[in-house]
N, C-alpha and C positions, 0 to 999 in steps of 0.2 A: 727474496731470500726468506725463506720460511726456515724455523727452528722448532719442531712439535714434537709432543706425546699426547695422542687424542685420549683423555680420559672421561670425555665427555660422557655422560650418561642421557635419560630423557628429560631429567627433570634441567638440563641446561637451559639458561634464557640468556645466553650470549647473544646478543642482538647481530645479524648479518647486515645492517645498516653499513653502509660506505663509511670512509671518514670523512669523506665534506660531510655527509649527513647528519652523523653524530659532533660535525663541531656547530655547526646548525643546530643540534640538538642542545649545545651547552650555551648558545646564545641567548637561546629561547627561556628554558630552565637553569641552566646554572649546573653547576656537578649535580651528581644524586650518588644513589646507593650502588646500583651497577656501570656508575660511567664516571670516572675520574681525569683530570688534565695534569700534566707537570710539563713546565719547560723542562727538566731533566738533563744540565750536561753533562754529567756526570749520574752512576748507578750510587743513590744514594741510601741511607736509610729509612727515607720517608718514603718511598715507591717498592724497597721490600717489605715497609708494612701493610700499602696496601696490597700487595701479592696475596700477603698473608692474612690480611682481613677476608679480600675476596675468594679464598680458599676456604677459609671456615666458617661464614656466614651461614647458618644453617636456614635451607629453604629457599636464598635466592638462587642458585643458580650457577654462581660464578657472576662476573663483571670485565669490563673492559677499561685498559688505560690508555692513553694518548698520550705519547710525550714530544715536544716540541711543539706544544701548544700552550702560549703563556696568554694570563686571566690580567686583564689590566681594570686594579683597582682603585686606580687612581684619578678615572674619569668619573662625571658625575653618575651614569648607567655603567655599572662593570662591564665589559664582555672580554672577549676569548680572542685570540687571534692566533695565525700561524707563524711562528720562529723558527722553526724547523730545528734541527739536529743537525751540528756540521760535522760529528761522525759517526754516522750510522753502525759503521761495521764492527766498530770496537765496544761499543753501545750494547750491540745484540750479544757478540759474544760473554759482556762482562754480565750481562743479566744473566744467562744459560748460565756461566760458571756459578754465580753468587747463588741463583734458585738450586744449583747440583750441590753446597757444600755448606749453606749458610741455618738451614732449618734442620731438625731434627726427622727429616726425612726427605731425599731430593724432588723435587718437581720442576716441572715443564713446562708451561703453556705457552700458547701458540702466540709464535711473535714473527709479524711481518710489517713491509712500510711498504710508502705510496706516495708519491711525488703529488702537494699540493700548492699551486699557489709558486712552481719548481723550488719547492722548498721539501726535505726529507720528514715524512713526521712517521715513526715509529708505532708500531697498534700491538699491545699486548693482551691477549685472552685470555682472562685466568679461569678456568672451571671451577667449580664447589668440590671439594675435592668429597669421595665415599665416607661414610658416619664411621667406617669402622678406622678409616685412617686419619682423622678429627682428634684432638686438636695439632693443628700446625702449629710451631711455634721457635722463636730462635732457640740455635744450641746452646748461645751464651750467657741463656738467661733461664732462671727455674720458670713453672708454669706456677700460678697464672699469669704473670707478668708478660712474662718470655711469648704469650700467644694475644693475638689482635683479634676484634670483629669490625665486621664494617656497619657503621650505624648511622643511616642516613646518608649522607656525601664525606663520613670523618669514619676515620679508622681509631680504634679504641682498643684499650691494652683491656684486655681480660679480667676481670677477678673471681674469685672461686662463684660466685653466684652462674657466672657464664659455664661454668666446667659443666653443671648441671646439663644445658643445653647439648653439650656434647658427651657426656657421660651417662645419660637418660638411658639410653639404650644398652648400656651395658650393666656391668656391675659398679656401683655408684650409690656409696649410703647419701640419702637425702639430711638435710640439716637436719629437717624436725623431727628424724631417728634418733639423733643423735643424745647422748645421756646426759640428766641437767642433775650437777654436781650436787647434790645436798639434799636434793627430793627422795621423800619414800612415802611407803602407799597408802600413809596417814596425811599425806596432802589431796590426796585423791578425793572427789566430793561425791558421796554414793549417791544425792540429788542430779547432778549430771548425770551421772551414768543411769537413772532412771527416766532422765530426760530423753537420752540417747534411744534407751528403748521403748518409750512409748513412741519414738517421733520414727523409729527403726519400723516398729513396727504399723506405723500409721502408713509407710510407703511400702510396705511388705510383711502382710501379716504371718506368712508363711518362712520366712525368713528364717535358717536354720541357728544362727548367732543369736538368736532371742533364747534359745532351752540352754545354752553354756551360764555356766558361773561367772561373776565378774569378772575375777582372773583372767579368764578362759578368754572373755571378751577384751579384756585390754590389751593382752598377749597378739592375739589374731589382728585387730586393729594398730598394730605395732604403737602402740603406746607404753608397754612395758616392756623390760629384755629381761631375759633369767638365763647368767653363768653362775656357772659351779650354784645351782641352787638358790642363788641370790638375786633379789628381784631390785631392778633400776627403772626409774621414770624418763622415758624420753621426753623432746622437748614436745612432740604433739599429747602426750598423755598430759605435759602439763597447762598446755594450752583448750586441750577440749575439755579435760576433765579436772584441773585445780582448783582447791579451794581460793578463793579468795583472800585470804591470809597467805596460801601457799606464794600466789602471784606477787603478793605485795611483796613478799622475804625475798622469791629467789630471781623475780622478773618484773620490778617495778614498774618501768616503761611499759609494761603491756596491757594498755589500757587505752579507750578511747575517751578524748576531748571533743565536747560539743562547745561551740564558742559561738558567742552571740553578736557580729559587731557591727553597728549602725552605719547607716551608709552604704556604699560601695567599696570603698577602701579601708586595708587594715589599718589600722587610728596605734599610731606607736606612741601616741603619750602617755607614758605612764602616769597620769592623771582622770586617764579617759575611764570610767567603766566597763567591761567587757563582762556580760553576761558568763557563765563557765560552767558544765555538768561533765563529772568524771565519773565514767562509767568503764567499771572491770568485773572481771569474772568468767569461769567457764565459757568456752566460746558458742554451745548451744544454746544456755541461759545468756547470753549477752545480745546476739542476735536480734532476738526480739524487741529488747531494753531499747535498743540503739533506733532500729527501724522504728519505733513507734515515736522515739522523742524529736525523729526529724519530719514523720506524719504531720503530729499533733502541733509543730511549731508550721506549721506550712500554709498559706492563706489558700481558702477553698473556695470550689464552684458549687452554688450548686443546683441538683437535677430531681426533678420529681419523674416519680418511675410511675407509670399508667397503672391506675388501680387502688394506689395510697394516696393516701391524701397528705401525706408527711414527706418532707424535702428529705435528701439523702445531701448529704456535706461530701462534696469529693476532693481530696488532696490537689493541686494544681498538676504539682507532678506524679507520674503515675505510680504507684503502691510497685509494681513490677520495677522500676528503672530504679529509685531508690532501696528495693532488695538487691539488686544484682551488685549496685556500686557496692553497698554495704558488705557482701560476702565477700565478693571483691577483692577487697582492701583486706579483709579479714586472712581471708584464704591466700594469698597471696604473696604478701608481707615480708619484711624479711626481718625475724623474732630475733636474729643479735643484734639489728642496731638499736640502739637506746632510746629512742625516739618513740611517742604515743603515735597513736593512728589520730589525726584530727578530722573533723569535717566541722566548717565554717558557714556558718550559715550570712550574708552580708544582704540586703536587701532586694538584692536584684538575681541573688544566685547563690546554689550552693556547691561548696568545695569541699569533697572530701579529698586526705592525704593521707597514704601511707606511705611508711618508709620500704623501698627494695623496688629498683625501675624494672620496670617489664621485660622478662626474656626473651620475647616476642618481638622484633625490631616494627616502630611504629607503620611501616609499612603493607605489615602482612596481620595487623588485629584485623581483619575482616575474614582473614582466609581461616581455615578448617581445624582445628585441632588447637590443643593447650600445650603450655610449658609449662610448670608445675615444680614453684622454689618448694614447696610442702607437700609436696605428694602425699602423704597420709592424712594428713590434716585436711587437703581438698577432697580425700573420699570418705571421711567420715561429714562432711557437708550434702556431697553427693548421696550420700545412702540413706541420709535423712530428707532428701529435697530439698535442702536450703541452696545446694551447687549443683553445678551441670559441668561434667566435664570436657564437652568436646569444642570449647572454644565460641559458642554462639552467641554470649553473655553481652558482646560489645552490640554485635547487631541486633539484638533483638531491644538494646537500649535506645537505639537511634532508630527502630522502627517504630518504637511505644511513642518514643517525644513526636515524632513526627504526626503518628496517628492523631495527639493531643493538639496539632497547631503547635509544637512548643520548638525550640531553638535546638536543636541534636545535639546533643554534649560531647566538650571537648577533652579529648584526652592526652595527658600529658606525663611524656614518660625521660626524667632526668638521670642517666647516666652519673651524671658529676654530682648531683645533690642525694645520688641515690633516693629518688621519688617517684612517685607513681602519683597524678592528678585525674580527678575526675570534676570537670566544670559542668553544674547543671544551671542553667540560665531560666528563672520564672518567668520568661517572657515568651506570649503567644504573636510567633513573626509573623512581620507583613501584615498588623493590625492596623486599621485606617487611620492613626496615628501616625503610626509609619509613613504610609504610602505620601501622608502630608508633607513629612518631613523631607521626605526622599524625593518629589517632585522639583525639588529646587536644581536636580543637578541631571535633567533633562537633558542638557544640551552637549554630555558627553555621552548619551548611547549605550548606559551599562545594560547589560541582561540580569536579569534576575538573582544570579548565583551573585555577582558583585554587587547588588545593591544588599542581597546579605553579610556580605563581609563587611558593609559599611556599616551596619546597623550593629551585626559585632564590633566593629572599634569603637560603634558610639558608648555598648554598655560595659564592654572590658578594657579599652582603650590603645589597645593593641592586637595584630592577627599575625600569622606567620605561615609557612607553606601547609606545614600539619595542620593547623586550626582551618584554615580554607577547605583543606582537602576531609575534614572530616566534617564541615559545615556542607557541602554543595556534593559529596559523594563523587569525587572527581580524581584523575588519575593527577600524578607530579605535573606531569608537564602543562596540563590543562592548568592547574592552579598556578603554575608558574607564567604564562602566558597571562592568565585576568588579572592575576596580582601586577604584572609588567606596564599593562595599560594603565590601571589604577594609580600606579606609578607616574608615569608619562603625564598622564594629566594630571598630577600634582595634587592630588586626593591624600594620597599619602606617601610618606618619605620611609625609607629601609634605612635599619640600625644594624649593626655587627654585619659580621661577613660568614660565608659558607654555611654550612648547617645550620649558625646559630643567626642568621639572620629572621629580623622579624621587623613588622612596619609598624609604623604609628602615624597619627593623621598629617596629613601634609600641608603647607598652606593655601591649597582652593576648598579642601574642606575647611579648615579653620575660618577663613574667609565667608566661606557661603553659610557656612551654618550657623545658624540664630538659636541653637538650644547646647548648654551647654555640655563637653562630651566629660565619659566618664575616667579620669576620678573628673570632677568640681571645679579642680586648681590643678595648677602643676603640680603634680606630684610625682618622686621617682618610685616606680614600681620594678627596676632590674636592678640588679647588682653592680654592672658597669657605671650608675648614676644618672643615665639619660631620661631625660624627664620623658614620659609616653606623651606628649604631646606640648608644643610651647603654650603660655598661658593664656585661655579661649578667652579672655577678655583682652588682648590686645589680639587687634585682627588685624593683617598689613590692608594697608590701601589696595583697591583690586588693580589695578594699572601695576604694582611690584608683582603682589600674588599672579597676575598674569604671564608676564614676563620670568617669572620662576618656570610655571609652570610649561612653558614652552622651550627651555633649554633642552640642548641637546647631547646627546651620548659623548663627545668630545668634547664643548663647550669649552673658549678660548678663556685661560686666567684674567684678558682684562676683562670680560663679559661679565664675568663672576664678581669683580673687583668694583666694578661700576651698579650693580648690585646692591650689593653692600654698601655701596658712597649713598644709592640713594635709600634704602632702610636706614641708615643711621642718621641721613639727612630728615628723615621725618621724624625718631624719637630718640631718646639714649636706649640702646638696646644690648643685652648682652652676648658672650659669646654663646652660652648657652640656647639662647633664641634664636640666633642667626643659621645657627649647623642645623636646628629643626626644620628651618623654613629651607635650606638649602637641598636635606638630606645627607648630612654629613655630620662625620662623628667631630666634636667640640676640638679636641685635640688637632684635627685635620684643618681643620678653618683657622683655628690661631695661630698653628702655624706656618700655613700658606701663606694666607693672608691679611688676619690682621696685625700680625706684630709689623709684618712690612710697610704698610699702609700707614700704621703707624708713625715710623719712624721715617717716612716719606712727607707725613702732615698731612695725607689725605682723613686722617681720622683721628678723635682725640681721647683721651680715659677722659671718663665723666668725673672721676675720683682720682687727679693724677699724684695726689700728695701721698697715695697707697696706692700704688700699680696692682700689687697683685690680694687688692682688698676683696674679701669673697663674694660682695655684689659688684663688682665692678663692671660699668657698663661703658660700649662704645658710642660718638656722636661727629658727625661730621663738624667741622670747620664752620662759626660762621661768616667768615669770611669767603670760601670757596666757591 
């Protein structure tokens, strides 16, 4: 039974893949961006949002759902199985009705089933739906909320930054048009707007906006509006061209933090020291300021050029990669949140941060073209050479570090935190240091791309699908497949679930490795609390590490149980350390099983006069 309106266009990437194929495909990788699972017994909420993600997702395509396929997360390796749908019929038609009356415009896609497994599984096709009929979104709700994107393997409710993605093509004032309430043209700094034109005319001398009046010039540049006669500062007039006074009064926050802090990890004592330079100001005068104080702080090579007899000092990272992050974040940004642009310099790497995540969903920063929260603000960069606007900025950053020997930088673009990250790592890969280090774990066969993920966990202490895939230049699936092994051999353990999963070391790296990994100590570096790794100075015995490491995708509770009898048999150990070596989140193992174990007497509180004392650790019986 088929139910369609082909609205398919050519930029569709609906996969013709089978459904055993694509459940195969979710065993291997896990959901993604265009392929979702739901048992589904019912047409719920959650399966018209992703309708509605996969309809407005601009660029991919459309995506595919699956329902009657449930994710079981409860074994040690999640995977997918077939549950089938025990009513098909009522199924397809309650979808057809809800997609005909539910959204503010009806839609169709193609929905058929297929006996697998003699179990019913349901296939729904959603296309990307035309730009001019973007956004989709429910009737019940105003936009932005009311409309979804799909980001990653998660469907996400909109907010006005996203309208941009969809309103680009039309008529759509951009934010930084918009008028900042209390500016006028005695905040303007006529030094900027000199800057402007010597740097205008350093990339075009012929350029006809060089013979206009300032006015003339900041009008054209949509930096200023004039109704009824009356002249207003929009928010790019006041970001390329404000005084510095101006900034402080009407836009505090818009300034960048350089921060100095020792080590690898951010040191949250308020005791500790932290280096600090705040730098604001016009953003063609700030540019420079910025770029050169992350030069000048940056340990150098250096190279004598044939002919001088004088050494040339060269930055580690390249003058290029450090422009591009820097405009970046600058040009990019999203100027009403409240928040500085920081870039963090820590020993082994540098992190810039601005506020406003990427319009671009992390999957397509390599493909062709820009989204642009500031549209005027990115082409008055553009027309000076400080930006490029067709979107190359990412790649040409990963082709510079690469050309340098240096680690390709990761990018990290948070939805929920509204962030945008750029990780620049001072480390030249696969240095004979390395290779030392990495020799030790011969005996599982990694290729090349996973001995660099190891060497990222070693210096960040965590990697995820995105950090892999922009370390080894690889598709999802491919990442997800090396990361799988990596897994299995017990290198490293996955924390959180779906999108927001990511790994940290597991116990045969902890076990084999003799140098300690980064941070130093246990330290929580997520907001869920879980440590990136249990603490590198107790190492399990390898005979446990072993045996971890060889459990399997179903793995029987007493396997796991006996486990546990014997780690707790060898130290007092907490729950916190147990779920790391197990792969499993703390909450899941307490209470599986140790509160059972527990109160069985296979296992005893180190501390039992305070059960739930914040060090509280488990130890076997020694009696047992």
């Amino acid at each position: 039974m088929i139910i369609a309106i082909h609205y398919h266009d050519d930029k569709s990437m609906i996969t013709s893949k089978s459904i055993r194929a694509l459940i195969d495909e979710l065993n291997q990788a896990d959901e993604s961006e265009s392929l979702e699972a739901k048992l589904a017994s019912d047409v719920g909420k959650s399966l018209l949002e992703s309708i509605c993600a996969m309809s407005n997702e601009p660029g991919m395509g459309g995506g595919t759902i699956l329902l009657g396929v449930k994710k079981d997360d409860m074994s040690l390796f999640p995977f997918f199985e077939v549950e089938g749908v025990s009513n098909p019929d009522k199924i397809i038609l309650e979808i057809a009705s809800q997609c005909g009356c539910t959204f503010n415009m009806p839609v169709q896609p193609e929905i058929t089933r297929e006996m697998v497994k003699k179990k019913c599984i349901i296939r729904i096709d959603v296309p990307e739906l035309p730009t001019s009929q973007k956004p989709l979104y429910f009737k019940s709700q105003a936009l932005p909320r009311g409309a979804f994107r799909r980001i990653g393997s998660s469907d996400q409710r909109c907010t006005d930054d996203d309208l941009q993605a969809f309103y680009q093509p039309k008529s759509f004032e951009a934010p930084d048009k918009h008028i900042v309430d209390g500016a006028t043209l005695d905040d303007i700094d006529p030094d900027a707007i000199s800057a402007y034109r010597k740097a205008r005319s350093g990339a075009n001398p012929l350029a006809e906006e060089l013979n206009w009046s300032d006015q003339e010039l900041l009008h054209a540049l949509n930096c200023i509006d004039i109704k009824e006669g009356s002249i207003y500062i929009t928010r790019a007039g006041l970001v390329a061209f404000g005084k510095q006074s101006a900034l402080r009064r009407l836009d505090p926050s818009n300034r960048i933090d350089y921060v100095r802090v020792p080590g690898k990890v951010w040191v949250a004592d308020p005791d500790t020291y932290l280096e600090s330079i705040e730098m604001r100001g016009p953003i063609l005068k700030t540019i420079g300021r910025v770029i050169s104080t992350i030069l000048d702080d940056m340990p150098k090579s250096v190279k004598f050029i044939e002919g001088s007899p004088q050494r040339t000092d060269i930055p580690l990272v390249p003058e290029r990669v450090v422009r591009e992050a820097v405009v970046n974040a600058l040009a990019h940004r999203n100027y009403y949140s409240h928040q500085p642009v920081q870039i963090i310099r820590y020993s082994n790497r540098i992190e810039i941060r601005n506020p406003g995540f990427s319009l671009k969903s992390e999957e397509r920063f390599d493909e062709p073209g820009s989204m642009l929260r500031n549209p005027h603000i990115a082409e008055i960069l553009h027309e000076t050479r400080f930006a490029e606007t067709k979107g190359s900025g990412i790649r040409v950053m990963r082709q510079k570090m690469r050309d340098s020997g240096l680690t390709e930088p990761t990018f990290i673009s948070s939805r929920e935190d509204d962030k945008f990250s750029v990780i620049l790592l001072m480390h030249h890969f696969l240095s004979e240091e390395d290779w030392i280090w990495l020799s030790q774990f011969k005996e599982f066969e990694l290729g090349n791309e996973q001995l660099r993920a190891l060497i990222y966990i070693r210096e960040m202490g965590a990697i995820d699908n995105s950090c892999y895939r922009n370390l080894n230049q690889v598709e999802t699936l491919a990442a997800s497949s090396a990361l799988r092994k990596l897994k299995e051999a017990g290198l490293i353990a996955s924390r959180g679930s779906g999108s927001r999963t990511y790994y940290v070391p597991g116990p045969q790296l902890l076990a084999l490795d003799r140098r300690p990994l980064a941070p130093s100590s246990a330290v929580s570096m997520h907001a869920n609390g879980h440590s990136m790794h249990a603490n590198a100075t107790r190492v399990l015995p390898t005979s446990i590490a072993a045996q971890i490491a060889k459990l399997g995708k179903r793995t029987q509770p007493a396997t796991i149980e006996a486990l546990i009898q014997q780690i707790c048999a060898w130290q007092p150990v907490s729950a916190e350390e147990i779920a790391g070596w197990l792969g499993k989140s703390r909450n899941y193992v307490t209470n599986k099983f140790l509160y059972k174990m527990v109160k069985e007497g296979r296992l005893m509180y180190a501390i039992p006069e305070m059960v739930k004392h914040p060090g509280q650790k488990y130890k076997a019986p020694t009696n047992k």
